[in-house]
C-alpha positions as protocol buffer text, in pm:
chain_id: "A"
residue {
  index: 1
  type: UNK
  ca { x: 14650 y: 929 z: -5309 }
}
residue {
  index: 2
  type: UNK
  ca { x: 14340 y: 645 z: -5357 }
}
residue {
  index: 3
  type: UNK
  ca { x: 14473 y: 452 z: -5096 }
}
residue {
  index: 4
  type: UNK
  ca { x: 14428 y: 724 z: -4855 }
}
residue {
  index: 5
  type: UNK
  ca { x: 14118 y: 805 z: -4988 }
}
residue {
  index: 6
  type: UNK
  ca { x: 14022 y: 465 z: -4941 }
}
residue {
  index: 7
  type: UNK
  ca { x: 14154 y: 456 z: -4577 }
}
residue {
  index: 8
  type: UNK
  ca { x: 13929 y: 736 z: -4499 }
}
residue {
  index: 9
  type: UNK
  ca { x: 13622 y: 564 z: -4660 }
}
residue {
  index: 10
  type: UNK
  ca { x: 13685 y: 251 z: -4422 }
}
residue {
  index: 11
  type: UNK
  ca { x: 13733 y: 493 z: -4136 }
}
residue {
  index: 12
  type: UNK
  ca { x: 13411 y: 675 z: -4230 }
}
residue {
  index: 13
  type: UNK
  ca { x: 13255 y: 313 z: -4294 }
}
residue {
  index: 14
  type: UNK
  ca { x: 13412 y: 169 z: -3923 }
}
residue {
  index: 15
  type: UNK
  ca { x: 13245 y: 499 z: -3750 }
}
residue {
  index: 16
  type: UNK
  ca { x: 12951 y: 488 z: -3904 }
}
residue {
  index: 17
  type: UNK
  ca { x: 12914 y: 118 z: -3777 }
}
residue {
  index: 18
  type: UNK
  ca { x: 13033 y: 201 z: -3442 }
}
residue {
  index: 19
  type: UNK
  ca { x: 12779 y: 469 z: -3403 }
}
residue {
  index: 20
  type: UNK
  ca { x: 12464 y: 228 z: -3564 }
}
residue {
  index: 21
  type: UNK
  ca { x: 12587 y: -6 z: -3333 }
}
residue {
  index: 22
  type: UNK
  ca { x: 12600 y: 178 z: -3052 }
}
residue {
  index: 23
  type: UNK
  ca { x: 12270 y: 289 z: -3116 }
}
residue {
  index: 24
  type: UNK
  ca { x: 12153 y: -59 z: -3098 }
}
residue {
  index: 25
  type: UNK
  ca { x: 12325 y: -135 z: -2806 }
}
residue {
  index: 26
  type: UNK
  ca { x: 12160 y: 181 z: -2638 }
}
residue {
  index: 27
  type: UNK
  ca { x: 11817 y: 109 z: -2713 }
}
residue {
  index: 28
  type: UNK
  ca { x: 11884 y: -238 z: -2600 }
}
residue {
  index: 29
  type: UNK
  ca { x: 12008 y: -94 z: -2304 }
}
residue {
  index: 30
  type: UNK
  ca { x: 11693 y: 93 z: -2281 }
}
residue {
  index: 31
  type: UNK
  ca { x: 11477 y: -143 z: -2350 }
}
residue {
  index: 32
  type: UNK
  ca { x: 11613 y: -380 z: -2105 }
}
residue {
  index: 33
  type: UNK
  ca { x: 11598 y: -94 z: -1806 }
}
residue {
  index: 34
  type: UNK
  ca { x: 11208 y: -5 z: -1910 }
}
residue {
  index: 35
  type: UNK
  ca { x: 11140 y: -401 z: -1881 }
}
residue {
  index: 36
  type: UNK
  ca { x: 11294 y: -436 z: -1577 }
}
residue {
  index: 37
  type: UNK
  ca { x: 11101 y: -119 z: -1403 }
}
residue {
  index: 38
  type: UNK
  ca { x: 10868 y: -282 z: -1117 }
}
residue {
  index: 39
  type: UNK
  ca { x: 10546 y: -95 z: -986 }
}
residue {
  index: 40
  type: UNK
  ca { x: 10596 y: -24 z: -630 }
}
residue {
  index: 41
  type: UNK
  ca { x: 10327 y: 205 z: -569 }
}
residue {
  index: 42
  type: UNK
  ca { x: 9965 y: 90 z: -577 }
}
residue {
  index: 43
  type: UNK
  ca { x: 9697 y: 311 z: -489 }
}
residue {
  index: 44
  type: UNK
  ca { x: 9324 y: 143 z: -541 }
}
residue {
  index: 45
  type: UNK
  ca { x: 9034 y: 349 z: -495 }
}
residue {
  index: 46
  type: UNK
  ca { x: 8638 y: 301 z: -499 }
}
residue {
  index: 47
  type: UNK
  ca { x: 8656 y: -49 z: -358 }
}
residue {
  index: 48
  type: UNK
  ca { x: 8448 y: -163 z: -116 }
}
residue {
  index: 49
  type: UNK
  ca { x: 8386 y: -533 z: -151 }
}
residue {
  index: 50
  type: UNK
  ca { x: 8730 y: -608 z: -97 }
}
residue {
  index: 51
  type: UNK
  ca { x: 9035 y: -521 z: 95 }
}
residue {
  index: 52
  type: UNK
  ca { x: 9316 y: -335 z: -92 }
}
residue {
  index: 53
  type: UNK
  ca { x: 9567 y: -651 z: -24 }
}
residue {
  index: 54
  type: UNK
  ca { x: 9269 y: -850 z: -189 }
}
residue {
  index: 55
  type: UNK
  ca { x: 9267 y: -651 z: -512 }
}
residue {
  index: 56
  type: UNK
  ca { x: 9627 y: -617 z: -508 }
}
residue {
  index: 57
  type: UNK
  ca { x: 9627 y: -1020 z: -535 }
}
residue {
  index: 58
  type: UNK
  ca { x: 9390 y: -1058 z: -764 }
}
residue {
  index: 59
  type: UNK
  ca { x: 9553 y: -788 z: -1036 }
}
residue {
  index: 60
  type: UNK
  ca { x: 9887 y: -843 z: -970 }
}
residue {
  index: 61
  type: UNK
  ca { x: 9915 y: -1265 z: -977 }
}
residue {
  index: 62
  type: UNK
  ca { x: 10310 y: -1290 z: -1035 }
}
residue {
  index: 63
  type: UNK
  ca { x: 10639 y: -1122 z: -1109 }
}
residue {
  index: 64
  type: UNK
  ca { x: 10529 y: -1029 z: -1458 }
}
residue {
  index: 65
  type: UNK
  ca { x: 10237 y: -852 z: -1312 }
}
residue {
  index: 66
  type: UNK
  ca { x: 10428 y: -612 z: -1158 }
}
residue {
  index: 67
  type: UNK
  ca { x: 10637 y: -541 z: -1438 }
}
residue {
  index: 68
  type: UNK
  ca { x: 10561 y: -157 z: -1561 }
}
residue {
  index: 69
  type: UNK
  ca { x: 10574 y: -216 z: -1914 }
}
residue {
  index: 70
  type: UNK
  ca { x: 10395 y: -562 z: -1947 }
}
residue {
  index: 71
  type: UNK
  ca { x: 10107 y: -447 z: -1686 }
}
residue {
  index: 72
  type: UNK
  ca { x: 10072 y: -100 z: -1955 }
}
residue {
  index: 73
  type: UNK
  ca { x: 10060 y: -388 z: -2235 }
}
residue {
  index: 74
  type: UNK
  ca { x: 9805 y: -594 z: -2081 }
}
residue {
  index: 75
  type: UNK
  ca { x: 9586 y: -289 z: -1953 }
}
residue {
  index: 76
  type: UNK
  ca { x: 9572 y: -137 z: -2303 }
}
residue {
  index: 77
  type: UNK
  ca { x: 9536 y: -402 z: -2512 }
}
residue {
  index: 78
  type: UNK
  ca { x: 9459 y: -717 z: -2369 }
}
residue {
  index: 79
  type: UNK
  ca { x: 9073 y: -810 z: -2185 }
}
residue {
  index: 80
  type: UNK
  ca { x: 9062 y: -750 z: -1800 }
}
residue {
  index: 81
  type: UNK
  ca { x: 9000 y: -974 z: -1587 }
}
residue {
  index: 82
  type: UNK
  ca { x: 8631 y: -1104 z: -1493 }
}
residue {
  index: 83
  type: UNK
  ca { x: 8605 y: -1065 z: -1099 }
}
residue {
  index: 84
  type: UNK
  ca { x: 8332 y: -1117 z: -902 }
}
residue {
  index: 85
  type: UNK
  ca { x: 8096 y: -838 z: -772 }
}
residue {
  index: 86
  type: UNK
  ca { x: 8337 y: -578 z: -962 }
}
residue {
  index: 87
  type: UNK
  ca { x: 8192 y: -420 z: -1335 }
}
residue {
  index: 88
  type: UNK
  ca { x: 8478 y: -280 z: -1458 }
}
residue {
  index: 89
  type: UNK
  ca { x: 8851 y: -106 z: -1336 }
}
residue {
  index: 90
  type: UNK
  ca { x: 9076 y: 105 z: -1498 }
}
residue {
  index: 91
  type: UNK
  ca { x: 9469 y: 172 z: -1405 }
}
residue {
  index: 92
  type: UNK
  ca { x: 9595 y: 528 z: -1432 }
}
residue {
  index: 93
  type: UNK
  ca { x: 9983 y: 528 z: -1447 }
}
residue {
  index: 94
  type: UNK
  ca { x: 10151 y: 841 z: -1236 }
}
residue {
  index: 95
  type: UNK
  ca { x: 10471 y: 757 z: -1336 }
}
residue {
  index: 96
  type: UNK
  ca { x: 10633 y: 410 z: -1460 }
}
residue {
  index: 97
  type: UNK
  ca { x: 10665 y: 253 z: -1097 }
}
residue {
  index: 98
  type: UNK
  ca { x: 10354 y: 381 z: -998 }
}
residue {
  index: 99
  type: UNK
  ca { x: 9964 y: 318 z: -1019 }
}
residue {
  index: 100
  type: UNK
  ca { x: 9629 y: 402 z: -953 }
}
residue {
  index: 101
  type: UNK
  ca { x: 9343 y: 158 z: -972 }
}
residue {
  index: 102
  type: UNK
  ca { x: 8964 y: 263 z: -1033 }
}
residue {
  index: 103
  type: UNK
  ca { x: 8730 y: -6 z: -932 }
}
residue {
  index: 104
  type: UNK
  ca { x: 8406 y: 52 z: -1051 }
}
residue {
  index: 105
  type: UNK
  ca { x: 8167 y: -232 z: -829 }
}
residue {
  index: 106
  type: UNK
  ca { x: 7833 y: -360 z: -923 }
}
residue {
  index: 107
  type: UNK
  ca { x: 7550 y: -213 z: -787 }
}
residue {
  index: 108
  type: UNK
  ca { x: 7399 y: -484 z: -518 }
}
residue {
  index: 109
  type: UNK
  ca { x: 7161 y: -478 z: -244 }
}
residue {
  index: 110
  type: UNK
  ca { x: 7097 y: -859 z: -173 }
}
residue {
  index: 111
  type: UNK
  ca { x: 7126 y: -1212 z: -260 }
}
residue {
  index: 112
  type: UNK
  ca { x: 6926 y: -1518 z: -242 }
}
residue {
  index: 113
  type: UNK
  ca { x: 7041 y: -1876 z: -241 }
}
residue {
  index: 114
  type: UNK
  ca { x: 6938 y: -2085 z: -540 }
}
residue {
  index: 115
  type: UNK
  ca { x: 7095 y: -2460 z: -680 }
}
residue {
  index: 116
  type: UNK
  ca { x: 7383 y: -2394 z: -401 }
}
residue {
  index: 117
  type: UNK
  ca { x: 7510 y: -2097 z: -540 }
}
residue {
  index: 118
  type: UNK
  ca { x: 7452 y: -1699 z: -407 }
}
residue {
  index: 119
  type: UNK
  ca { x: 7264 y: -1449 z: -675 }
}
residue {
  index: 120
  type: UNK
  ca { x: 7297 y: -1098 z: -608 }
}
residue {
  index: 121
  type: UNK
  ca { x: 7016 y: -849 z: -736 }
}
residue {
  index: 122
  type: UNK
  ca { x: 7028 y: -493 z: -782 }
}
residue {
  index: 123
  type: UNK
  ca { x: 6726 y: -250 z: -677 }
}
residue {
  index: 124
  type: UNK
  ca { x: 6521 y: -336 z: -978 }
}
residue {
  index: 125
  type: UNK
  ca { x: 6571 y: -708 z: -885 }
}
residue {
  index: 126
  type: UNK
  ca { x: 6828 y: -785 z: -1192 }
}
residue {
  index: 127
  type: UNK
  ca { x: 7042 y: -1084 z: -1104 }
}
residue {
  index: 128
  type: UNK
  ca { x: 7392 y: -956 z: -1132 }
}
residue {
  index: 129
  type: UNK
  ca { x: 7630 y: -1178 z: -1045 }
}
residue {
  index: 130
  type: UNK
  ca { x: 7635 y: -1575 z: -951 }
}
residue {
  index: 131
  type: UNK
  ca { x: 7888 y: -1724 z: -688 }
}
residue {
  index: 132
  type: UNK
  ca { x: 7952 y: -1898 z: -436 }
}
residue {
  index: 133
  type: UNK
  ca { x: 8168 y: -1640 z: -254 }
}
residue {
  index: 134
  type: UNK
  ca { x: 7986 y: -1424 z: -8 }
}
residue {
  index: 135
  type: UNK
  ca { x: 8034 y: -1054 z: -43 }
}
residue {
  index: 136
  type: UNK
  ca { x: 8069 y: -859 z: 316 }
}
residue {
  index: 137
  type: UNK
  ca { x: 7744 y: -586 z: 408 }
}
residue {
  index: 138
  type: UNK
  ca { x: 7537 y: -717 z: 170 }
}
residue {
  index: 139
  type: UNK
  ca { x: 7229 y: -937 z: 333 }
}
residue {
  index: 140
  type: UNK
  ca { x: 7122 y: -1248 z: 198 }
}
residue {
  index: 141
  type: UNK
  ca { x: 6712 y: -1198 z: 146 }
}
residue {
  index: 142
  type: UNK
  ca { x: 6490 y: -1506 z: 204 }
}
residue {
  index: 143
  type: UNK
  ca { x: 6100 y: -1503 z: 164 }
}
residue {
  index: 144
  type: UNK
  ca { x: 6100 y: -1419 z: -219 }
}
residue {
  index: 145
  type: UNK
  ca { x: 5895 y: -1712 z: -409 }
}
residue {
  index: 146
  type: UNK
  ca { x: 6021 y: -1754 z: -774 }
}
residue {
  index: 147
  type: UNK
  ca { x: 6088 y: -2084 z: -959 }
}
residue {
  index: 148
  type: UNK
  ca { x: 6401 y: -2005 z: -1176 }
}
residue {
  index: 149
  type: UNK
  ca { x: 6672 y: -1779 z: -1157 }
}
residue {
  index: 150
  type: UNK
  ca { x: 6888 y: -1593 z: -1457 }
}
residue {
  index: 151
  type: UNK
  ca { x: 7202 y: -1387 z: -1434 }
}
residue {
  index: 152
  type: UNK
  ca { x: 7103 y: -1054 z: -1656 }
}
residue {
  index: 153
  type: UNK
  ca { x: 6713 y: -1125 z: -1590 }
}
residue {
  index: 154
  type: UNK
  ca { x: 6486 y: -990 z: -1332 }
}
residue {
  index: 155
  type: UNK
  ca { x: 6409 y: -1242 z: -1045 }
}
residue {
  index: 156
  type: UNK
  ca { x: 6052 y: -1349 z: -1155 }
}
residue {
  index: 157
  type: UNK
  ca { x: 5849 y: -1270 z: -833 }
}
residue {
  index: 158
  type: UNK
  ca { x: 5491 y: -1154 z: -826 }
}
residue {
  index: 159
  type: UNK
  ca { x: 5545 y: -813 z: -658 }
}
residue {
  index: 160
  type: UNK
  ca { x: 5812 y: -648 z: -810 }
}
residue {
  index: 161
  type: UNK
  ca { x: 5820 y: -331 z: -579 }
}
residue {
  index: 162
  type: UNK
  ca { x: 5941 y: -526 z: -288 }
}
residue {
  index: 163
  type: UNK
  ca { x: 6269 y: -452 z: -441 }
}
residue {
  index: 164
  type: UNK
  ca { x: 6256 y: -100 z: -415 }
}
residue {
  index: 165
  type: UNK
  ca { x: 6174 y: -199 z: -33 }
}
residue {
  index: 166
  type: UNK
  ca { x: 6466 y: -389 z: 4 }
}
residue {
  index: 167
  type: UNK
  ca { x: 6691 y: -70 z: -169 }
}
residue {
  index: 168
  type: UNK
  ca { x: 6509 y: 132 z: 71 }
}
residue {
  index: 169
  type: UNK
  ca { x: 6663 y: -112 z: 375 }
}
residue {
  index: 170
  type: UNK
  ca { x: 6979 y: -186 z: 258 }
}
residue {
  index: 171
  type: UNK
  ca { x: 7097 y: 157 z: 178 }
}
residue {
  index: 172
  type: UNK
  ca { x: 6917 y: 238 z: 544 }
}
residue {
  index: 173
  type: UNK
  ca { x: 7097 y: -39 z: 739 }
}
residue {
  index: 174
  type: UNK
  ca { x: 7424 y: 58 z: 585 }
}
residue {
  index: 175
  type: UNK
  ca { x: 7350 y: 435 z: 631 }
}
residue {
  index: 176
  type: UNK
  ca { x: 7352 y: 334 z: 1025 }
}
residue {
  index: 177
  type: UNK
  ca { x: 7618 y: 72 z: 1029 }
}
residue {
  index: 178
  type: UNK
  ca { x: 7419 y: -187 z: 1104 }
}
residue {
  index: 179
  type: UNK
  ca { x: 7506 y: -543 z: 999 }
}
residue {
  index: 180
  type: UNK
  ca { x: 7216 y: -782 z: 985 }
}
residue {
  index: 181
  type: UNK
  ca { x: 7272 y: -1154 z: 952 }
}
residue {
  index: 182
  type: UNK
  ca { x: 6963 y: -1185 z: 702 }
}
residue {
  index: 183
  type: UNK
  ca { x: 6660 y: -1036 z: 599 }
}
residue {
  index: 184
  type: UNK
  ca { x: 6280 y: -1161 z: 555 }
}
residue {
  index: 185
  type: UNK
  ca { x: 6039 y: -1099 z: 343 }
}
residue {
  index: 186
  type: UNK
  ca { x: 5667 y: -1210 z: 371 }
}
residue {
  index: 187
  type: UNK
  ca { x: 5449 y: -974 z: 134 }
}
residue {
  index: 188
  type: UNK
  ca { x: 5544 y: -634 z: 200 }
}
residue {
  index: 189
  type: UNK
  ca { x: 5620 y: -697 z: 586 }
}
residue {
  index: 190
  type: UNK
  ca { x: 6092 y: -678 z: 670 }
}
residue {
  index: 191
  type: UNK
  ca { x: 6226 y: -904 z: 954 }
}
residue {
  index: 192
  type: UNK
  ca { x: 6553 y: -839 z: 990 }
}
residue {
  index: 193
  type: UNK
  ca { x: 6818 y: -1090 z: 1193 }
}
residue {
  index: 194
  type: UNK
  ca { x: 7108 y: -918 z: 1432 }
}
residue {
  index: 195
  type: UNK
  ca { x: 7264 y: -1173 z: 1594 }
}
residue {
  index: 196
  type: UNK
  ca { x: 7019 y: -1327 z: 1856 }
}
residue {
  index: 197
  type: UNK
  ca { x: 6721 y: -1045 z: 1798 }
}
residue {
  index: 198
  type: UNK
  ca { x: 6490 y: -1104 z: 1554 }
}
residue {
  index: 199
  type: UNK
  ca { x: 6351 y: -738 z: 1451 }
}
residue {
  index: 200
  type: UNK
  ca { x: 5981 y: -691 z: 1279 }
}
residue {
  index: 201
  type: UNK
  ca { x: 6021 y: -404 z: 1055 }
}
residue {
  index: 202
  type: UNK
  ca { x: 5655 y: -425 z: 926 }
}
residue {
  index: 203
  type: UNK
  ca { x: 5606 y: -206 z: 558 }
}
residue {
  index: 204
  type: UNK
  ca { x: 5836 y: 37 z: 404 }
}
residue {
  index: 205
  type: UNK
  ca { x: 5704 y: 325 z: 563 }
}
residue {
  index: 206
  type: UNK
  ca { x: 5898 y: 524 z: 759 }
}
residue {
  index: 207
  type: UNK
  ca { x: 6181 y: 300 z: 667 }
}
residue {
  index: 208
  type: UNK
  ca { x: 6465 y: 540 z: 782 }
}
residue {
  index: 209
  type: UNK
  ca { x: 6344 y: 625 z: 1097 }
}
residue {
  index: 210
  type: UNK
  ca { x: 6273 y: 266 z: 1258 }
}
residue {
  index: 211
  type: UNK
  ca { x: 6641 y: 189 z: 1153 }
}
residue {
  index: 212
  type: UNK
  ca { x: 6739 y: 442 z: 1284 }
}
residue {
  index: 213
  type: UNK
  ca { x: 6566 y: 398 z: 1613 }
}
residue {
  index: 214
  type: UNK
  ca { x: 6705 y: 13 z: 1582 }
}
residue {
  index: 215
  type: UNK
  ca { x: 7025 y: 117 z: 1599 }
}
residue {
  index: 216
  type: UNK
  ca { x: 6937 y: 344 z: 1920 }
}
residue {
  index: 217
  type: UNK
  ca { x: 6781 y: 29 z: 2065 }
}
residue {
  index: 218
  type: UNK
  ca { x: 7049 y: -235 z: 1963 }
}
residue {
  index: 219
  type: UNK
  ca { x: 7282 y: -131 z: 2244 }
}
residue {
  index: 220
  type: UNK
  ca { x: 7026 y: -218 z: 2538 }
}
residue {
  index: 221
  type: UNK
  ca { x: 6971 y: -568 z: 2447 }
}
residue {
  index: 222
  type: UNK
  ca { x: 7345 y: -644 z: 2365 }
}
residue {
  index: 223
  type: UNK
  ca { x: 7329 y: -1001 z: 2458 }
}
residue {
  index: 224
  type: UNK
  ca { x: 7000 y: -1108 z: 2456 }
}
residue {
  index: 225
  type: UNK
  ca { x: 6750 y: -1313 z: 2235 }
}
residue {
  index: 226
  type: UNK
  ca { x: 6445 y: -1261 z: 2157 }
}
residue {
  index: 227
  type: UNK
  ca { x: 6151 y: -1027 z: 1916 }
}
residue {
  index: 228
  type: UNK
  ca { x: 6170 y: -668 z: 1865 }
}
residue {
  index: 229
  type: UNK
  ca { x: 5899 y: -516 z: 1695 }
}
residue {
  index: 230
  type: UNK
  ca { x: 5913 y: -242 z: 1521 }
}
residue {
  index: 231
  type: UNK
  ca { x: 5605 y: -272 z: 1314 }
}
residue {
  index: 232
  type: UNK
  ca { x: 5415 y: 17 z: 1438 }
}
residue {
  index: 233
  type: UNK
  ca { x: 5669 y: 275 z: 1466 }
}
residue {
  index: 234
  type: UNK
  ca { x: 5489 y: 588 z: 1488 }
}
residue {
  index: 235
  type: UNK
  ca { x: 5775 y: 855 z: 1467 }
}
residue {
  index: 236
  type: UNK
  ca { x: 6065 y: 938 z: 1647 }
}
residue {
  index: 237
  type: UNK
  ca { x: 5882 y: 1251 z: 1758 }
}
residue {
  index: 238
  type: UNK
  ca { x: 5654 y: 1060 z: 1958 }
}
residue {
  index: 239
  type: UNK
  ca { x: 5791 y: 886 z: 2325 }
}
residue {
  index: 240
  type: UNK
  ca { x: 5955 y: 612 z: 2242 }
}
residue {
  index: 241
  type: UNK
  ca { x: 5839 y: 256 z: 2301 }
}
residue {
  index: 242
  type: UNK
  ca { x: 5893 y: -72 z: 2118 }
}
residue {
  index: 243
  type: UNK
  ca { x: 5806 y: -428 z: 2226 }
}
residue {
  index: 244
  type: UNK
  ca { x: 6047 y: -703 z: 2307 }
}
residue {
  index: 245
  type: UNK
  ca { x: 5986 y: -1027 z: 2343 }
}
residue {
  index: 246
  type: UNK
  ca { x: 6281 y: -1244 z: 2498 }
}
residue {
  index: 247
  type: UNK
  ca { x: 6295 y: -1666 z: 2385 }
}
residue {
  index: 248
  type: UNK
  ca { x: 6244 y: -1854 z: 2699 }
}
């Protein structure tokens, strides 16, 4: 009679360990199947700095990248990655294997070129970001006189409105799609470089409407070289008539 009740003890004992090991095995199991889930679906959204393939590369360096469960662990609770022209981004998970990416840029509307390196300024003039890389549709602005530049600070030039002219332009050329090479400043007077016409933009009135009569004009001197002036823009009401001057 006790050795049967032992015998069912061990039994009891033997199932019990079956069962805790089987548990162990199962988690294991489970643990090795949520490690081994890759993301396959990457949506990114809000960038325009850079191509999707380029963010892709950037986020997602190597195999371990595009794990699920180590790119949750590193997006929760490790520091993202510094990259340049972009403030912030945030992943939103749809499901394990796939992704959304927020990219939140900075806000830019020029750079100047100072010690061999690019600074790009917001629309109070705040230096932003320092590189060497050049960052597609936004101008390079030369003309500003300053001595030193900061990354954080203000660029220390004796009118500060002109940077609320150069907003004014750069969210104008971009409004029309049109992609200057660079733009001057001298005082309060825009000269603006597409391709081989060099356009006089004059002061920041009526800002809007000469770019927008620029890009009417653009078309008819496909080609050529020379000075179009736009400095006296009266209003597209009016007939209109600009000056060209072609290079001999």
């Amino acid at each position: 009679m006790i050795r049967e009740d032992e015998q069912k003890m061990n039994r009891r004992k033997e199932q019990k360990q079956l069962i805790h090991y089987g548990l162990i095995l199962f988690f294991l199991l489970l643990l090795l199947l949520i490690v081994s889930i890759r993301i396959s679906d990457v949506k990114i959204l809000g960038n325009k700095q850079y191509s999707e393939k380029e963010i892709k590369a950037m986020l997602f360096q190597d195999e371990w990248d595009e794990k699920s469960a180590y790119a949750f662990f590193k997006e929760k609770f490790r520091p993202h990655k510094s990259l340049p022209f972009i403030e912030r981004y945030e992943m939103r998970w749809k499901n394990p294997w796939s992704v959304e990416v927020i990219i939140y840029e900075k806000n830019m509307v020029g750079y100047v070129q100072y010690m061999s390196s690019n600074f790009y300024f917001d629309g109070d003039g705040v230096v932003v970001e320092s590189t060497k890389k050049k960052a597609p549709r936004i101008p390079e602005v030369k003309g500003l006189k300053f001595s030193s530049v900061s990354l954080y600070k203000a660029l220390p030039v004796e009118n500060k409105s002109v940077f609320q002219d150069i907003l004014n332009l750069s969210a104008s050329l971009q409004q029309e799609k049109i992609s200057c090479d660079y733009i001057e400043y001298y005082g309060t007077q825009a000269i603006i470089h597409v391709g081989g016409i060099r356009v006089l933009l004059g002061g920041n009135e009526d800002m809007e409407q000469k770019v927008m009569s620029l890009k009417d004009i653009l078309p008819a001197l496909s080609g050529r070289k020379g000075t179009l002036d736009l400095s006296e823009f009266k209003g597209r009401k009016e007939k209109e008539a600009y000056i060209f001057r072609e290079n001999k």
